[in-house]
Residue, then its C-alpha position, 0 to 999 in steps of 0.5 A: x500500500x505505501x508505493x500506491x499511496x506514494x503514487x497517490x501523492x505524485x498523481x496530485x501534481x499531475x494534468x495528464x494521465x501516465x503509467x508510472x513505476x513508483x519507488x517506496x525506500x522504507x527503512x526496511x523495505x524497498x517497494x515497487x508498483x507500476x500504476x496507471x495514474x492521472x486526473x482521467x483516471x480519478x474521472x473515470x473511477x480506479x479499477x483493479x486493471x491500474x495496478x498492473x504489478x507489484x514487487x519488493x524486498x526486505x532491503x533498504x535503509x536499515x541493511x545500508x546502516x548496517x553494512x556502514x556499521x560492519x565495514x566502517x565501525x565495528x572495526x574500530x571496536x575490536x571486530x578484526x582484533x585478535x586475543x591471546x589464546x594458550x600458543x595461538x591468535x583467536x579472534x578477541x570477540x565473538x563475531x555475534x556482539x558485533x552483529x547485535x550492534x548493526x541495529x540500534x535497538x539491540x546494542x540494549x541486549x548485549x547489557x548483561x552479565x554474561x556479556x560483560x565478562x566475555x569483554x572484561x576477559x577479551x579486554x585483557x587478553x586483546x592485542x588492541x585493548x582500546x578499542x575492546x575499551x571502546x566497545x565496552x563503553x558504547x554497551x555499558x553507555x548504551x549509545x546505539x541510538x546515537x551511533x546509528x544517527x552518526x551512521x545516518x548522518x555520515x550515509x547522507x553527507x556521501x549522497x552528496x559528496x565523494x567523500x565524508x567523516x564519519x564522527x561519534x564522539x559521545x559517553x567514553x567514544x570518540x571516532x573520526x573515520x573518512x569514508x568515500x562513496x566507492x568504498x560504500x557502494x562496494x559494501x551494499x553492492x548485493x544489495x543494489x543487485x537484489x533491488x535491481x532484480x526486483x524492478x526486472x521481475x516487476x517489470x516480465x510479470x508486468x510484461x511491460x518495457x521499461x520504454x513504456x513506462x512515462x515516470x519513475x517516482x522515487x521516495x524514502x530516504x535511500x532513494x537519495x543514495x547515488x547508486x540507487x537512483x543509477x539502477x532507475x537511471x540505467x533502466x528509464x533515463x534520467x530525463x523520467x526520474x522524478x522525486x519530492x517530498x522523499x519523506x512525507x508522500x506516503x502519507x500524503x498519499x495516504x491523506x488523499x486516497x482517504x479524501x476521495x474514499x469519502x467523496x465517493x462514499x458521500 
């Protein structure tokens, strides 16, 4: 329901009628609707037959976020660091911590006894005990919130630039780490390849070319990534991209297609 709404939103701007692929990146998911939209359309009532297809995939924002978290932060906490271990090198912190610190609201779950033993131990043995420090200090302060606007804030700046600073510096942490848009991309690669996949199965099940198609209309946060908006690119040309309101068209959307269900019931 969220891209037709989204659709719903686009249509209000419209004078003529279009078949439109619309874009909804949540945050977490990506959804895709081809839809007949236009004041013709509205005129002549909605029907089954406007929405020719639908697809989508559990990826979006929050898997960005975490891949910027596991390539970029976590191995400034200890996630590549190595422990003594009797005659060997071992990995200082079991590879699960690390995972539960890729979505914000389950840094709280590492907040245990048993946790912070396996830290205080992989702190003394560590080969790079400071930032086994560090992470102690994002857990015990519980700062995954913080840490992932800080994520946010640095997958923005690269929407805009080449390059940017990630910077956290809250509690007991302070982290400055440059980052360029290459090196991002590369990390959410299987990612842009499923999104492209799922707008190709849309487009067979559909059987409509991609030259027929008279708008693509993007919305959500990660529709602002480069990278992403290159797929539809490729696909429609960049002459058919259309964005607005990235952040707020759904529920608009939402708000119109409720308005004219009440004209229609009054």
């Amino acid at each position: 329901m969220e891209p037709v709404a989204a659709a719903c939103a686009y249509e209000a701007t419209l004078d003529h009628d279009e078949l439109i692929l619309i874009g909804d990146f949540g945050g977490g998911t990506s959804d895709f609707s081809l839809l007949c939209v236009g004041p013709g359309v509205r005129r002549r009532g909605r029907s089954p037959k406007d929405l020719l297809g639908n697809s989508g995939v559990g990826i979006a924002g929050d898997a960005f976020d975490a891949r910027i978290v596991r390539k970029l932060v976590s191995p400034a906490l200890g996630s590549n660091s190595e422990a003594r271990s009797l005659n060997k090198l071992l990995p200082a912190v079991p590879a699960w911590i690390y995972g539960n610190l890729e979505r914000w609201h389950y840094l709280s779950f590492l907040r245990t006894n048993s946790v912070r033993e396996i830290l205080k131990s992989a702190r003394i043995r560590a080969l790079e005990p400071e930032k086994i420090q560090a992470l102690i200090s994002l857990i015990e302060e519980d700062l995954g919130y913080q840490l992932h606007q800080a994520v946010q804030q640095v997958k923005f700046e690269l929407s805009h630039s080449h390059s940017a600073e990630f910077r956290f510096r809250d509690g007991g942490m302070d982290l400055r780490i440059t980052v360029t848009r290459r090196e991002f991309e590369s990390w959410i690669e299987n990612d842009l390849q499923a999104i492209e996949k799922s707008i190709d199965k849309l487009l067979k099940a559909s059987g409509i070319h991609s030259r027929a198609v008279d708008r693509v209309f993007l919305t959500g946060g990660s529709s602002f990534v480069p990278a992403v908006r290159r797929i539809f690119e490729t696909r429609f040309g960049k002459d058919r991209i259309r964005g607005g309101n990235e952040f707020t068209s759904v529920a608009h959307g939402l708000a119109l297609r409720a308005a004219e269900s009440l004209r229609q019931t009054s």
